[in-house]
C-alpha angles and dihedrals in degrees: 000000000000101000115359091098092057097034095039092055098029106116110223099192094123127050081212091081097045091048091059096108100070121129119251088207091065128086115239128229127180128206114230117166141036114286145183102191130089117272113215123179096208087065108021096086119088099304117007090296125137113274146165110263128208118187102210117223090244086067144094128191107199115209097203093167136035096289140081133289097215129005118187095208101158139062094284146101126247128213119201120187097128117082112263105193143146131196119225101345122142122217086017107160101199091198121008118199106190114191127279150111120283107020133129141182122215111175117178092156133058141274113205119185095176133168121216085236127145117179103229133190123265102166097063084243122116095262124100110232138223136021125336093241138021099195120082137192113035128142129199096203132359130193101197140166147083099285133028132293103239101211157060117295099203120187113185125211091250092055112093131187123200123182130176113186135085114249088033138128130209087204115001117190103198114131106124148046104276100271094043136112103248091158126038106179141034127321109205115166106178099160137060133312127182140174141178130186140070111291103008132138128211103210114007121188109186102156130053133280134208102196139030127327100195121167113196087157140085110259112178127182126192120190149060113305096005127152128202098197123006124176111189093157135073121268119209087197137021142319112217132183123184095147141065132296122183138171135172138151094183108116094228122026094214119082100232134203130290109238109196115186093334121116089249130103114232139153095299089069091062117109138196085285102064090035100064110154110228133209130252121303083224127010124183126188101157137074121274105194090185091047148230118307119180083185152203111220121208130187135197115284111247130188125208102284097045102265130140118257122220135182119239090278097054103248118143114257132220136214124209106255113172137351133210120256124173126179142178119194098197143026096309117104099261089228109024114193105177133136095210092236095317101095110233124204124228119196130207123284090215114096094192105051092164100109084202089056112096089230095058119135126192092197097065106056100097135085104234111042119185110191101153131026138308117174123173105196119195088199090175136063116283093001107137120220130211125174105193135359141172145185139149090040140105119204124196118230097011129255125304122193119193091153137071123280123187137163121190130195144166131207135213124234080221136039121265140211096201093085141009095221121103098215100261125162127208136165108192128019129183114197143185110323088359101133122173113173079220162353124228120179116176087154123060135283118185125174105186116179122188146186117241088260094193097053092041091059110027095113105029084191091066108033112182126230129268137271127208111246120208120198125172132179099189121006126190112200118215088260111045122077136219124161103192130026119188118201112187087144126055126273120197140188114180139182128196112188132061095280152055146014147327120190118178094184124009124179108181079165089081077214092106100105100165129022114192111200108185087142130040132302117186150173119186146168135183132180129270085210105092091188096056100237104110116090121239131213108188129168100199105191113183091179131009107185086155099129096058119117099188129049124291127200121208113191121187119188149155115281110216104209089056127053103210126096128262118246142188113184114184131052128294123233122194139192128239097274140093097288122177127205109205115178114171095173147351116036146290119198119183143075126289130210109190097188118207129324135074100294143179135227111194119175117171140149099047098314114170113201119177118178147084118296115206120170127157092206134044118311123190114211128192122160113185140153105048094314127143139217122205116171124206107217142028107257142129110263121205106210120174081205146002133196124174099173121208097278100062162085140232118182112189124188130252112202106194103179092067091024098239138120142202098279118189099221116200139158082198135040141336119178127198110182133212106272092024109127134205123216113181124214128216123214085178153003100286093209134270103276130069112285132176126209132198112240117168120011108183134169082236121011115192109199103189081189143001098176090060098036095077089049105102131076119310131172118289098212086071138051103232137196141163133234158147132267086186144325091304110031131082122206133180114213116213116201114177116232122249107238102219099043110087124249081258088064092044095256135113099269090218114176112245084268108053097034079059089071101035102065134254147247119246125182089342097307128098126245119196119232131190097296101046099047081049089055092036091053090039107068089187099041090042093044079044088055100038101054085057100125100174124064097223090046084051087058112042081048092049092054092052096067092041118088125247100287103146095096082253095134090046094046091054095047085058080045100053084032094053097050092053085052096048087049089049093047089036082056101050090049089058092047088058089061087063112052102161101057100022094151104095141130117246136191129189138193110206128171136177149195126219132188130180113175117207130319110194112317094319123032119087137107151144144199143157131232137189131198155187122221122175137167146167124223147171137198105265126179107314097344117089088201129039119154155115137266145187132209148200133183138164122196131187111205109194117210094232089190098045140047092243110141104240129300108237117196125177134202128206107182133183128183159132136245140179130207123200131183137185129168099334085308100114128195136191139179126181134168126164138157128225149184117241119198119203128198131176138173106194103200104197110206115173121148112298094346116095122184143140139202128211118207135180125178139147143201143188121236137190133200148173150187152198135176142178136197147162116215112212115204101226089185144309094315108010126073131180117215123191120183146162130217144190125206129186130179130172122189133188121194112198119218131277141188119207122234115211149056113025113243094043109037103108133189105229115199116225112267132196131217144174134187122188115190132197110200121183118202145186111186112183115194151144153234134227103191111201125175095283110354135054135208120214127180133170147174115220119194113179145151124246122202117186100208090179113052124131123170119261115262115212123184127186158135139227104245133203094029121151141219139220092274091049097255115138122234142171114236129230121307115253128190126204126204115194133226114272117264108243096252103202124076150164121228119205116174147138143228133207122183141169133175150125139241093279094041151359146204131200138184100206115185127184141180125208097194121187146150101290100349135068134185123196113180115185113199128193105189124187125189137184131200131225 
């Protein structure tokens, strides 16, 4: 390029340097003081005659009338570092440049055409109303006449223009006749630029230009119809960004809130008025023979002193100044090249061109150049966003993105008439007689389109339909033309709703011949339903290549200087030539559609491509080095030839609900080698009985190896094995394991609980249970189970989908409930200590810690509570203590073998107790009721399959305790307690049925349990007796029997499921019986308490230790006296 070197690294911290081009010859006046009058430079010198003109900073030129402040109309230069405004004049010009030879402009200060209007409200809402200006017609600077102004127009990064009007410029080039020179010389704004008004423009260039056009500033436009660069003229030279370009005529920036039926405004009380389209940040509709440059700007390294840096070799370094951003806030293309039906030529930005010269830079040689970011935002609903798009032009060289491209949109449930637009969202778009050799993008592009999310679900029950997305990165209209694209970056298209499509690269030219992937390529799509329920319908395209007529190659590889993996994700759509798929290393997952033709499929190095083939020609297939085929449906594939070498992996599907599997077809060979394995994959539960399916039928089939091919890793829900039908045909033969047998015998080596659920084998033939008919109903949950290679991951995924069936929510109610009983009897010890005042209220914080390990393949679990228990007595008869007391306590039990988010149970407890004491001989009673509270969100992860389950329930519970004991003095201080309790609880839950995702929600009967403990203690302590306080601590061992403990009994069904014909049904019912607690135990624990005669406090810690399960509860009691 012919200036962006020199222009790109020049400093313009001093207006001395910019002002370098004044003429000797020429007088020189400076403008001192405030003024009111016209300054012309033809006049201003001794005299009247013609001078240079510098306005000091100290100095203000007031445009008080439709004319300009200052006109350079004469061969001078002009100097601005003073301020030139006006306030609320129509038709104001803050500089006027008028043609001729030998003139320059040189601005380090600020223009401001500004207008005393503020928008007010007129609709009693929040919103101001109206346009964003009143006055019209203003102009910061404007280069006029009938020829052109021979000069430099130099705008430093301390000058600033401001203008406030419609209709209005902040510079307007628009001398000449179109066609014409109105500038010859170099345009540079560094500073800022701002407008404000419909339809105005920040910097305007109309007519041509022979230099260079640079930006290194900020230029911001804000109205309907604004602009914040257009080019309509011709530039012989360049055109450079490395600042920043911005338009919007949206009222607020920011995309707010949508309010619904609430009191609140939000984004559904905008009208038309908020809501103004701008124009382009930058439009171009003339050549630009040096090019395009959306640029980096670097500077000369400085120290601290001023001085130049250099490297050890003493090259020059440079430090990152600016960088180009570009954004649209609207419908407009944030950058617009089009020449409007008249082609337009772009040259290259490179100004070496010569690759044997040293300066050479590959990375120059195009004609568009993006270094830094350009970003069109929709922000609103239906407003379509497009970040860069081009027709009518031709660019030398192609396009080249290093930079980051995105384009954002939202879409309405319902349709607006606030826009036209759909809410599409597209990065690059190639139009009619746009023609690029190629496209090279070693930066990001991203199209992401979304539903209003908000709006969608604000009331969850009323969902709205619906509405088709559409995304794409790069997109090749019918009429452009490009013949290579090089992707080394990562190119996106994403949708987020329940419908539509995502394209990453479309070519509807049928021009594209190669396509190069060392980087990513994907299409992607998620839901807007953050819950999972709503169904989705994507169509997720990487690469649609459809409308050519002749062959494409795509090519993916490892890129050397970078050590991830290349990636397509989306499916793959070729023409009706001879197209070739040639993959040496990351993965590709989609469909592909190779059209017609005779084609090719080549994966090698490791590639990894998981998806569906369809081809309606010959297709030659080879798979070596390591590389894996997974195929995506289950089809017959012709194929003229197959080789999967000995280092490999084909994975054909098994589709067991049509009874049919991926087959390789050929008149010809296929060739499995020695050391080649086949996995198959499952899309469904193939049935219960023994079934064969054809997968490969060949003229002339070449097995290396049948004993190995089978090798790899199969489902484990299956036996598998590999043989042949006959000499030329190759079957996979599917047995179902039997539950109960072990993974010795060939079966599934489920534990008694979970075999309960699964189903069973009587009299040889299989019988579903629960579980089965939920997989069999539930194509994803039962694909998701199927493809489980690995025994333990079998069954982690197998207990997900299972109900709590453990005993966990009873253990933590005795728990919670045991807690509440040790603070009562911790209570009535310490009343004991205070005879004399033995009356008091009490409270108590107490918390605890569980633990089971395994159990067979499913039981295990964990989780942590804390509580309150409080309570209020008196001495009463023979009893120093009767009262009541209340509880509280909260637990989180944690699924150690599966991914469930927590189960949270809660206790609230009431009760009464009685102490009694005689001679050293104690005796309490207790007994209370309570109401439990269960909650449990069950999050089913298993493989591709997501779901979750939401589930609410509650029981009532009784207990009761008693417990008896002899305290032995030992001596003065020491004392020796031995005692024996008895401790019952009963708990009903009553029944629930889950909300949430179809396939695991279950419907779990009510169940009933009781559990009944005898604990005997010797607790040995001591007692430290002050003035008026005591210190008592003491150590406790003792043995727990639980007499009453029957296994928890659980009994459900799976619930909504649906059959073949669409009817919903509940499955089978299935009951699980856990595993026995283990009933014996030792407790270990210790107390620590203090107190006086009016209060007291205590730390009490014990241990229930048993085979496979520990308890530790942790009390702090305080009581008070009165």
């Amino acid at each position: 390029m012919r200036h962006f070197k020199t222009l790109a690294l020049r400093s313009t911290a001093t207006a001395a340097l910019l002002g370098a081009l004044s003429f000797s010859a020429a007088a020189q006046v400076s403008v001192t003081d405030d003024t009111s009058e016209q300054i012309l430079t033809s006049t201003a010198g001794a005299n009247g005659a013609p001078s240079d003109v510098t306005v000091d900073a100290s100095a203000t030129v007031t445009v008080d009338s439709s004319r300009a402040g200052v006109v350079v109309d004469s061969d001078n230069a002009l100097i601005l570092d003073g301020i030139v405004t006006s306030d609320g004049v129509n038709g104001s010009t803050g500089v006027e440049l008028q043609g001729g030879d030998n003139r320059s402009y040189t601005q380090t200060g600020s223009i401001r055409l500004i207008e005393d209007f503020e928008p007010t409200d007129t609709d009693d809402d929040p919103f101001t109303d109206g346009g964003f200006a009143e006055g019209e017609g203003r102009t910061g600077i404007l280069i006029s006449g009938a020829s052109p102004f021979r000069g430099n127009v130099e705008l430093a990064s301390t000058s600033s223009i401001t203008v406030e009007g419609n209709d209005s410029f902040g510079i307007n080039l628009a001398n000449t006749p179109m066609m014409t020179e109105g500038l010859t010389g170099n345009l540079l704004t560094e500073g800022q630029i701002s407008v404000v008004g419909d339809r105005s423009i920040g910097a305007n260039l109309a007519s041509n230009v022979i230099g260079d056009v640079t930006n290194n500033g900020s230029i911001t436009a804000r109205g309907t119809d604004s602009q914040a660069y257009a080019v309509s003229g011709d530039i012989q030279g360049g055109f450079a960004t490395s600042g920043t370009l911005s338009s919007s005529g949206f009222r607020f920036a920011q995309r707010p809130n949508f309010s619904g039926s609430d009191n609140s405004f939000g984004r559904d009380d905008l009208t038309a008025e908020d809501l103004g389209n701008a124009g382009s940040a930058l439009s171009i509709s003339g050549d630009v023979s040096g090019g395009i440059l959306l640029s980096q700007r670097f500077v000369e390294t400085v120290d601290a002193d001023g001085n130049l840096v250099t490297n050890d070799e003493g090259e020059q370094l440079f430090t990152l100044a600016s960088t180009s951003t570009i954004s649209q806030f609207g419908s407009a293309p944030a950058v617009l090249i089009n020449g409007n039906g008249d082609p337009i030529a772009v040259g290259i930005v490179a100004e070496i061109t010569d690759p044997n010269d040293a300066d050479f830079d590959e990375n120059l040689q195009y004609g568009f150049i993006n270094q830094g970011s350009v970003s069109a935002s929709g922000i609103y609903d239906d407003f379509d966003a497009t970040a860069i798009s081009v027709a009518n032009v031709t660019f030398e060289g192609g396009i080249r993105n290093s930079g980051n491209l995105s384009a954002t949109t939202f879409r309405a449930p319902n349709a607006t008439d606030l826009t036209d637009g759909d809410g599409v969202a597209r990065v690059l778009v190639l139009g009619d007689q746009a023609i690029a050799d190629r496209i090279n993008n070693a930066g990001v592009m991203i199209a992401s389109a979304s539903e209003a999310i908000d709006e969608i679900y604000f009331d969850r029950a009323n969902i709205v339909a619906p509405q088709s997305l559409l995304a794409i990165g790069i997109d090749i209209g019918e009429g452009a033309s490009v013949t290579d694209l090089i992707n080394t970056g990562a190119i996106t298209a994403l949708i987020t709703g329940r419908d539509g499509t995502a394209v990453a690269i479309r070519d509807a030219s049928g021009t594209l011949r190669t396509l190069s992937n060392t980087g990513a390529i994907a299409a992607l799509g998620t839901s807007s339903d953050t819950l999972g329920v709503e169904e989705t319908s994507f169509d997720l395209i990487a690469i649609d290549l459809s409308a050519a007529t002749v062959g494409a190659t795509l090519t993916q590889s490892q890129n050397p200087d970078v050590t991830s993996a290349p990636l397509i994700r989306g499916d793959l759509r070729f023409g009706s030539g001879d197209d070739s798929l040639i993959a040496s290393a990351g993965s590709i997952t989609g469909d592909v559609d190779f059209g017609g033709g005779a084609d090719t499929l080549t994966l090698s190095g490791g590639t990894v491509f998981t998806g569906a083939i369809q081809n309606t020609d010959s297709l030659a297939l080879s798979v070596t080095g390591g590389s894996t085929l997974a195929l995506g449906s289950a089809d017959e594939i012709q194929v003229s030839s197959a080789l999967i070498d000995s280092t490999s992996v084909f994975r054909p599907v098994i589709n067991g609900a049509t009874g049919t599997a991926s087959t390789l077809t050929s008149t010809g060979d296929i060739t499995f080698e020695a050391g080649s394995t086949i996995n198959p994959i499952l899309n469904s539960i193939v049935g219960t009985n023994t079934l064969s399916y054809t997968l490969a039928n060949a003229g002339n089939l070449t097995i290396g190896d049948l004993t190995s091919l089978g090798a790899g890793d199969s489902p484990f829900l299956y036996r598998t094995s590999l043989g042949l039908a006959d000499d030329n045909t190759l079957v996979v033969t599917l047995d179902l394991r039997n539950p109960t047998e072990s993974i010795e015998a060939g079966g599934l080596g489920l534990d008694q609980v979970q075999a309960a659920a699964f189903g069973q084998v009587v009299d040889g033939v299989f019988q579903n249970g629960a579980v089965m008919e939920a997989l069999a109903s539930t194509a994803t949950l039962g694909n998701a189970f199927s493809n489980i290679t690995d025994a333990n991951d079998f069954y982690a995924a197998y207990n997900q989908i299972l109900p709590e069936f453990s005993g966990a929510a009873h253990q933590f109610v005795l728990a919670n409930v045991d807690g509440a009983v040790g603070a009562v009897g911790n209570h009535l010890d310490a009343t004991r200590r205070s005879p004399d005042k033995p009356g008091g209220a009490w409270i108590q914080e107490f918390f605890y810690f569980a633990d089971r390990e395994r159990a067979g393949n499913s039981e295990q679990y964990r989780g942590t509570g804390f509580g309150f228990a409080g309570g209020i007595d008196t001495s009463f008869g023979p009893f120093h203590a009767v009262g009541v007391n209340a509880g509280f306590a909260s637990t989180e039990v944690e699924d150690v073998v599966g991914i469930d988010d927590p189960l949270d149970v809660k206790t609230y407890q009431l009760g009464a107790y009685a102490g009694y004491e005689s001679n050293g001989f104690n005796f309490d009673v207790f007994g209370g009721v309570g109401h439990n509270e269960f909650e449990q969100n069950r999050r089913v992860i298993v493989g591709d399959f997501g779901g979750v389950a939401n589930a609410d329930w509650s029981g009532l519970h009784a207990n009761g305790a008693v417990r008896a004991g002899y305290t032995l003095p030992i001596s003065e201080k020491f004392w020796a307690r031995p005692s024996l309790s008895v401790d019952y609880l009963y708990l009903n839950e009553y029944g629930h049925t889950d909300s949430g995702t179809q396939g695991i929600r279950l419907r779990v009967d009510g169940r009933r349990t009781e559990t009944a403990a005898a604990t005997a203690m010797l607790n040995v302590g001591a007692k430290f007796q002050g003035k008026r306080t005591w210190l008592r601590p003491s150590v406790r061992v003792g043995y727990r029997n639980e007499f009453i403990s029957d296994p928890t009994e659980t009994s459900f069904r799976f619930t909504g499921l649906q059959n073949a014909d669409g009817e919903l049904f509940d499955s089978e019912l299935a009951r699980l019986r856990a595993f026995a607690m283990p009933d014996q135990g030792i407790i270990l624990g210790f107390t620590m308490a203090a107190g006086s005669q009016y209060s007291s406090i205590g730390f009490d810690f014990d241990s229930d230790i048993r085979d496979g399960f520990i308890r530790h509860t942790g009390r702090v009691v305080i009581r008070l006296l009165f």
